[in-house]
C-alpha positions in Angstrom: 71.1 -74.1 128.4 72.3 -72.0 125.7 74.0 -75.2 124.1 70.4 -76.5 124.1 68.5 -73.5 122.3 71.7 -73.7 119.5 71.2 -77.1 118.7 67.3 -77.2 119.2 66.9 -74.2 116.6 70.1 -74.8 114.6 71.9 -71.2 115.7 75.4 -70.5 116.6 75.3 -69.3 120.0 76.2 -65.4 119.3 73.1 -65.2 117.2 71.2 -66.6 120.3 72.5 -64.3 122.5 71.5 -61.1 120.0 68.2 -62.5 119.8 67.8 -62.9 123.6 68.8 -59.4 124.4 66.5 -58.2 121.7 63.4 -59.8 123.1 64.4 -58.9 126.4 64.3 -55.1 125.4 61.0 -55.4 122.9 59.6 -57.4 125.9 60.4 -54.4 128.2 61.9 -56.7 130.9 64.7 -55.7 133.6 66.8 -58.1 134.3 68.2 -56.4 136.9 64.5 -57.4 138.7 64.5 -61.2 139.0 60.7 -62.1 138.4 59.0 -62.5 141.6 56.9 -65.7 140.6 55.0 -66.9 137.2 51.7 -66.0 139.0 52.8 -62.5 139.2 54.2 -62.4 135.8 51.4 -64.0 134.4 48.8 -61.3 136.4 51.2 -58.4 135.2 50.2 -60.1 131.8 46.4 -60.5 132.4 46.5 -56.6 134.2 47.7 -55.6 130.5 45.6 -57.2 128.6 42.8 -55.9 131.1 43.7 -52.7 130.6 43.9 -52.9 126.1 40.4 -54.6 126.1 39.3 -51.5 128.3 40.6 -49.3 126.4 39.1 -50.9 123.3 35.5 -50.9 124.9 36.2 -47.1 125.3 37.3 -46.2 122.5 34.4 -48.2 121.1 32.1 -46.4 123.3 33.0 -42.7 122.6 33.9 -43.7 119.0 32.6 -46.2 117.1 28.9 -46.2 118.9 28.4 -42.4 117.5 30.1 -43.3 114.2 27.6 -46.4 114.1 24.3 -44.1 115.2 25.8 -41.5 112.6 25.9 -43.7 109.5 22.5 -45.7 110.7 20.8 -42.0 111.0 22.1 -40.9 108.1 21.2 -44.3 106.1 17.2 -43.7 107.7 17.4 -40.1 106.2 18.4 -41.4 102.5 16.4 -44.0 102.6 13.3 -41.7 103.1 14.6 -38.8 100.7 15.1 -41.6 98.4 11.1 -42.8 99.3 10.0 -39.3 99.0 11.9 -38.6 95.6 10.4 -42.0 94.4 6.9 -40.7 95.1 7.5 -37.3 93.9 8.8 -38.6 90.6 5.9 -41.2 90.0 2.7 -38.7 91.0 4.9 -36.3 88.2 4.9 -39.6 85.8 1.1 -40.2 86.4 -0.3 -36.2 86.6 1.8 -35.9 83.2 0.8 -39.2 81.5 -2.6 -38.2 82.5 -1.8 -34.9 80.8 -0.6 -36.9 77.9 -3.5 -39.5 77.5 -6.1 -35.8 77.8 -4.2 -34.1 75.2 -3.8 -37.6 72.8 -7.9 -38.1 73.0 -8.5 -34.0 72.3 -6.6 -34.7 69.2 -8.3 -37.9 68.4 -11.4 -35.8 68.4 -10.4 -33.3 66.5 -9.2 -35.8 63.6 -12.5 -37.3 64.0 -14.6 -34.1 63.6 -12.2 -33.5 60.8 -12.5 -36.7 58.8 -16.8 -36.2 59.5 -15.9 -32.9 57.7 -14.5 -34.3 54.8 -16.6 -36.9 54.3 -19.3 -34.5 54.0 -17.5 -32.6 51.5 -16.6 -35.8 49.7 -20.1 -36.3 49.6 -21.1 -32.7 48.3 -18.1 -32.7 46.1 -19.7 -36.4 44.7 -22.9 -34.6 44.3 -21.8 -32.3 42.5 -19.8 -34.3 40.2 -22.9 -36.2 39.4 -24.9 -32.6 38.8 -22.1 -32.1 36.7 -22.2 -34.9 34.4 -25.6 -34.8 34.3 -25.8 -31.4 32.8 -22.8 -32.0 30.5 -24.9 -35.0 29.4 -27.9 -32.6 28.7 -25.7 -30.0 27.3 -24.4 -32.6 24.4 -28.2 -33.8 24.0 -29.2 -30.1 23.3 -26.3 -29.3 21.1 -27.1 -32.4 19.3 -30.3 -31.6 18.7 -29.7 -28.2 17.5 -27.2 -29.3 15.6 -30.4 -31.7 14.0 -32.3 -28.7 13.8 -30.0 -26.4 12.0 -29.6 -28.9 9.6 -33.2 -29.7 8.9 -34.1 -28.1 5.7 -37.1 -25.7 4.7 -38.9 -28.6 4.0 -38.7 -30.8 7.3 -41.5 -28.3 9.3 -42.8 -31.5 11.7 -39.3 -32.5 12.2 -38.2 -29.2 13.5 -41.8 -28.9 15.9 -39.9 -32.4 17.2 -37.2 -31.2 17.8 -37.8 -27.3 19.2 -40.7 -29.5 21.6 -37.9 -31.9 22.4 -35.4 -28.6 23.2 -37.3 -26.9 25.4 -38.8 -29.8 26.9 -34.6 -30.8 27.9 -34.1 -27.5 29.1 -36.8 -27.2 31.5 -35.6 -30.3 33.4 
């Protein structure tokens, strides 16, 4: 039999031994105890693997299941802190753009009333210009005409009545 394994998986027959006896001893078996049957073996087999996927429903059970609930509960909790933030942060956005949008038309009317008041001192300031220019008109007509008058000569009497009736005439207006 050993003959067999050697030439079926190309080994010399001292490495199959050393690999027997190590299986044999990672494998736990006696063999001292002949096995009673397959079916027994193969029960010993299925009792152990009963046993790990027991324990792995356990440790899933005590463990995992409150890790699971822990991180779900803890997901629901930022997930509505992150909702409440949210809200919190856009009612602050509105109230202060609202804020913003009172403040930005208090200003608009202010510039308003203040352009009404300059135009109505650009309009006063126009009037006066024109009173102005008017008068400065008047005031080279009169020194014209007394410039006419001073030099009118003894003799020029009507021209002078003109003149002093054109005068006062100019400065009554």
């Amino acid at each position: 039999m050993v003959e067999k394994i050697c030439k079926r998986y190309s080994l010399k027959k001292s490495e199959v031994v050393k690999l027997a006896f190590r299986y044999i001893d990672k494998a736990h078996i006696n063999p001292s105890e002949a096995p009673e049957s397959v079916k027994s073996e193969l029960a010993k087999i299925n009792k152990r693997q009963d046993d790990i996927i027991r324990f792995i429903r356990h440790y899933e059970e005590e463990q995992l299941n409150p890790m699971i609930r822990a991180t779900n509960s803890i997901a629901l909790r930022f997930d509505a802190i992150g909702k409440t933030l949210e809200t919190l942060v856009l009612s602050q956005l509105e109230a202060s753009q609202e804020r913003q949008t009172a403040v930005l038309k208090k200003l608009s009317e202010q510039f308003g009333n203040h352009a009404d008041v300059i135009n109505n001192q650009s309009k006063q300031i126009n009037a006066l210009y024109q009173i102005h220019q008017r008068d400065c008109k008047k005031l080279l007509h009169l020194i014209q005409l007394y410039s006419e008058l001073s030099a009118c000569g003894v003799m020029d009497s009507k021209r002078k009545e003109n003149l002093k009736v054109k005068i006062s005439n100019l400065i009554n207006t």
